[in-house]
N, C-alpha and C positions, 0 to 999 in steps of 0.2 A: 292816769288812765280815766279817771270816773271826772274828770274834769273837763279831759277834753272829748272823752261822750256827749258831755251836758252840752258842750258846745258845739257838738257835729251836731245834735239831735234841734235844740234849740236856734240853730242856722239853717236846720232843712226845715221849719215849719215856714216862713216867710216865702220860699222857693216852693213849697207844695200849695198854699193858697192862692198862689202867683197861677201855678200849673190849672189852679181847682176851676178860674176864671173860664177856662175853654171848654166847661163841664156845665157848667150849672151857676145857678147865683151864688151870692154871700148867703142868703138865707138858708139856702139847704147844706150848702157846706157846713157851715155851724150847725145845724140841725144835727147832720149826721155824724161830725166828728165827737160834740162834745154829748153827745147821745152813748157811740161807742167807750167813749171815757169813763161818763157815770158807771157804767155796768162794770169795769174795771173796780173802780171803786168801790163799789155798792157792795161789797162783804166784808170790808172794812168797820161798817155802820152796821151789817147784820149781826156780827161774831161779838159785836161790843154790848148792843142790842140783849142779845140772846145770854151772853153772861151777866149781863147787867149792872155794865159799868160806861154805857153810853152816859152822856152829862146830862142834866138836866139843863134845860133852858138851852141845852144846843144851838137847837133850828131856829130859836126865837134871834138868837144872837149871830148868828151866819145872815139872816136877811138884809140886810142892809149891804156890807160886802160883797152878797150875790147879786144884789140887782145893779151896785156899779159895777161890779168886773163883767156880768153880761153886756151893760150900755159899749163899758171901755169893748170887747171882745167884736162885738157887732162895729163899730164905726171901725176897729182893727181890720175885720179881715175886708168891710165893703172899701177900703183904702187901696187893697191890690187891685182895682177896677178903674184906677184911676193913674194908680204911680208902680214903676218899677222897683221890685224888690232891695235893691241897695240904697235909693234915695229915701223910699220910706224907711228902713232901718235906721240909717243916719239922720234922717230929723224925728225920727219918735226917742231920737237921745234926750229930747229935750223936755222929757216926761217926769226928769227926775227934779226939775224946776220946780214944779206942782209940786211934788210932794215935798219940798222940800219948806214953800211957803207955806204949807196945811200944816207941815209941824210945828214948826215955829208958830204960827199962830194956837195953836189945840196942845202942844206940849210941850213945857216950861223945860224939859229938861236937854230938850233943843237948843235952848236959845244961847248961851255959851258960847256953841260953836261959831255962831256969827260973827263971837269977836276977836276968830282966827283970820286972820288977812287972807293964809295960804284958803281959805275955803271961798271967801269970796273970789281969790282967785279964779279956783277952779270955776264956781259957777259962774262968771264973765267967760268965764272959756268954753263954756255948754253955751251959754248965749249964744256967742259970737259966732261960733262954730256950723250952730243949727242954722245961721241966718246966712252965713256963708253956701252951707249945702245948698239951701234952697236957690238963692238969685246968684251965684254964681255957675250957673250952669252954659252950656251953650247959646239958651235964649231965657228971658225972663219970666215967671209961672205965668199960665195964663192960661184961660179954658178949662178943662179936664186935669190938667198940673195944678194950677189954683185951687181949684175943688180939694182933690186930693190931699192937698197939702194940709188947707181946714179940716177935712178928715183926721186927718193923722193928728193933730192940735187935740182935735175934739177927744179924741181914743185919750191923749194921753190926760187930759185932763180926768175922765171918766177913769183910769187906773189909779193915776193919785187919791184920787177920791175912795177909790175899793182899796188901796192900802193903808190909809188912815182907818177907813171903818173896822179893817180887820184889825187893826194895831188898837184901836180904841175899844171894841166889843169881844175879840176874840185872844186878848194879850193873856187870858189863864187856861186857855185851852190848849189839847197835844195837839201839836203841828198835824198829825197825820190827819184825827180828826176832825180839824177844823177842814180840810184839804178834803176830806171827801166829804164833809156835809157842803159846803160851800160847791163841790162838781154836782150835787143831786142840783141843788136850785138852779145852776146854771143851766144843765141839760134843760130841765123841762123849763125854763126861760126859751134856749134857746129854741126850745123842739117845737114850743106854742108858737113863735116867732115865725119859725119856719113854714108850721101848717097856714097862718095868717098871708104871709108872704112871699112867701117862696113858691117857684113855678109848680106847677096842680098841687100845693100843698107838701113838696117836697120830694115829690113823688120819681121827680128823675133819678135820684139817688137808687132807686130800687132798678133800674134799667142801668147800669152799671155793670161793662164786664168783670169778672171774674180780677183780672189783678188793677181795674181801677179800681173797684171796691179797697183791695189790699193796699193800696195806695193810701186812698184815704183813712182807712184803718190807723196804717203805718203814720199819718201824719199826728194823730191822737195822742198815740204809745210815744212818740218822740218828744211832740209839745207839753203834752200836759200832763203823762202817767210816767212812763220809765224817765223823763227826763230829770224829773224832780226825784228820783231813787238816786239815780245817778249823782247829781248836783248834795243830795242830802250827803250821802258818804263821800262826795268832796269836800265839803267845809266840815266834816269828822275831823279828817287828815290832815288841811291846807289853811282852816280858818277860814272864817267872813272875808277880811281884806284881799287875801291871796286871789282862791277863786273866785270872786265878784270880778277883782281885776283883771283876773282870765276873758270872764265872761264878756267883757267890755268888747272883746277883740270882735264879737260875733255880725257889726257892719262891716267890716271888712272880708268877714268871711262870705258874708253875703251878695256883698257887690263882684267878687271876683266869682263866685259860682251862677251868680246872675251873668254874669258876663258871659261866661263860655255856655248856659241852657238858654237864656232870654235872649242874648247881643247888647244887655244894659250897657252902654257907655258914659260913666260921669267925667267931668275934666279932672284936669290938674287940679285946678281952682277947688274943683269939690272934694276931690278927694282930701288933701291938703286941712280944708273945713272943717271935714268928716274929723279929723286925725285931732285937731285941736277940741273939739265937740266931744271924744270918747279920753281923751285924757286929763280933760277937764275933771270928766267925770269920777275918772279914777285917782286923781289929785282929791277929788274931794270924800270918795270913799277911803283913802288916805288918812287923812285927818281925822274921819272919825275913829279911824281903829286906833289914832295915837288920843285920843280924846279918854277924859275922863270915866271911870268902870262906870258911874250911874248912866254917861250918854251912852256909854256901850254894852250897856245889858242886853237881852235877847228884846225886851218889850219893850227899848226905846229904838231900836236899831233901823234906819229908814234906807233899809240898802233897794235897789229898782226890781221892779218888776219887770224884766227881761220877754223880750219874744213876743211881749201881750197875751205870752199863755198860762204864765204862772195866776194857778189859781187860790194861792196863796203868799204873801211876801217871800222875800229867800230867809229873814228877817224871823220869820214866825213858823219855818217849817222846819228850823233845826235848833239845838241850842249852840250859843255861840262858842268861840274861845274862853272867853269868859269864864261861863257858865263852865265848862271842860274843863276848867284849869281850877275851879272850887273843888269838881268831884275828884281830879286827882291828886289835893291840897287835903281833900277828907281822907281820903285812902292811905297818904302818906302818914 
């Protein structure tokens, strides 16, 4: 159940940014979404605060994380301005490439898995797959598709980046923690952004009926607050491998819901792409769960930042199997 929440919740945020476009800019949507998010959060940080067991050096160590995932977050959502929801889902698979070359480079305890064949597999399979989605289409990118597409590139690069930094500065901190200091910096990133950018300063937001408000609300709570509740007491129950590979499924979810709200049409050819591009993927989350306990600790763990809304790894905001399977090894 709480699995495939994470994945209803985490397939409607790409379809509500999609929607967000007939509304307003990127700048104000991010303003307002991850604005409503923080305030979600933000008692989290006071109640820790007030008993006085917030961390020291927190906030020092969440900056760096915060300002990629806001860079990733902004090229993410200005990307629905350019491409239809299914297609951008299906080549921002290809995010997990990044992160996968930042580890191997930045940590040693990466590097092992390289000399699994089945991984290289998979990754030629995310390769090939994303390069498939893209020029296999009815016509070949060009214009506003070409744009788009370096968008999407750029976003994923920018999340590789905010999920090393968080795996690098924030690997002794509680998932929850880090998870709302990391939404404070983002909001007022994005909210500055917004008053810079965004039409009168973001002001459209505030002329907003009554359930487009709840809309956008609603996109918040799905992406980036209850989802990750959700998704957290999934890998309690399922483990990293299971749900992760659940999660996979969520371009698919999104191209057939685009379909029937948007009229998104990809081909054979892409879909096909798409299918080789997310089992890639899951072949190679695969491998790491049969990899060695040091590659599969909770603070080496490089599973994808999903949706472009996880504003912490899936990696860093629970403990893994692993980790579960020492505390009921103690208990025993």
């Amino acid at each position: 159940m709480f699995i495939l929440l994470t994945l209803a919740g985490w397939s409607s945020v790409p379809l509500f940014l999609k929607h967000f476009t007939g509304y307003f800019d990127a700048w104000t949507a991010n303003g307002w979404r991850y604005l409503l998010s923080a305030l979600v959060w933000l008692p989290v940080l006071i109640v820790q605060h007030a008993r006085g067991t917030l961390l020291p050096g927190l906030w020092r160590a969440s900056a760096l994380p915060a300002l990629f995932n806001t860079l990733g977050q902004v090229f993410f959502s200005l990307a629905f301005y350019y491409l239809d929801p299914g297609l951008m889902t299906f080549v921002f698979r290809a995010h997990i490439v990044f992160m996968m070359l930042g580890a191997y480079v930045l940590f040693p305890a990466e590097r092992p898995l390289l000399r699994r064949p089945a991984y290289w597999a998979g990754l030629g399979a995310v390769l090939a797959g994303s390069v498939g989605t893209i020029f296999l289409g009815a016509a070949p990118p060009s214009g506003a598709t070409a744009a788009g597409i370096v968008i999407v590139i750029i976003s994923g690069v920018c999340f590789a980046a905010y999920w090393l930094g968080v795996r690098a500065c924030l690997h002794d901190t509680h998932p929850v923690t880090g998870f709302a200091a990391i939404s404070q910096y983002s909001a007022v990133g994005m909210v500055l952004l917004m008053l810079v950018f965004g039409e009168r300063c973001g002001a459209r937001g505030l002329e907003l009926t009554a359930s487009q408000f709840a809309l956008v609300f609603a996109s918040s709570l799905a992406g980036i607050a209850l989802g990750h509740v959700f998704y957290f007491a999934a890998l309690n129950r399922l483990g990293v491998v299971v749900a992760s590979g659940i999660v996979q499924l969520q371009p698919f979810a999104v191209t057939a819901a685009s379909y029937a709200i948007f009229g998104e049409r990809l081909t054979a050819a892409q879909w096909c792409s798409g299918g080789v591009a997310v089992a890639g993927a899951i072949l190679m989350l695969r491998v790491r769960g049969r990899a060695e306990p040091a590659a599969a600790s909770p603070a080496n763990d490089p599973h994808p930042v999903d949706a472009g809304e996880s504003l912490v790894p899936e990696s860093a905001l629970l403990e893994t199997e692993t980790e579960m399977q020492r505390t009921e090894d103690r208990g025993a």
